[in-house]
C-alpha positions, 0 to 999 in steps of 0.5 A: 612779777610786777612790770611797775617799779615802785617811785621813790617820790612822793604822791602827787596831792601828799603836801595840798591842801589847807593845814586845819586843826583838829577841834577840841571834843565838845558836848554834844548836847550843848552843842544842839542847845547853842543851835536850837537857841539860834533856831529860836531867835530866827522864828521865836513862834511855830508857824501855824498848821493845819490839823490832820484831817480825822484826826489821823496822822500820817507815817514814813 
């Protein structure tokens, strides 16, 4: 037994928000070449660091 009666109208967001189309597949591969040569444009030399001390490194 169900108390509610089901509504003949739509759901109330059903038409918002903004239309989109979907993108084409890209590689992903070019895609992180296209980021990486933006990376390298905005710091086109690693800053310098200092090294482990002992040589050791550390892990996560």
């Amino acid at each position: 037994m169900n108390s509610f009666t089901k509504s003949a109208e739509p759901p109330f967001a059903a038409e918002g928000g903004i239309p989109a189309s979907v993108l084409p597949e890209r590689d992903p591969f070019r895609a992180l070449d296209e980021l990486m040569v933006v990376v390298e444009i905005l710091c086109p030399a690693w800053p310098e660091r200092d090294t482990f001390p002992q040589g050791l490194r550390t892990t996560l």
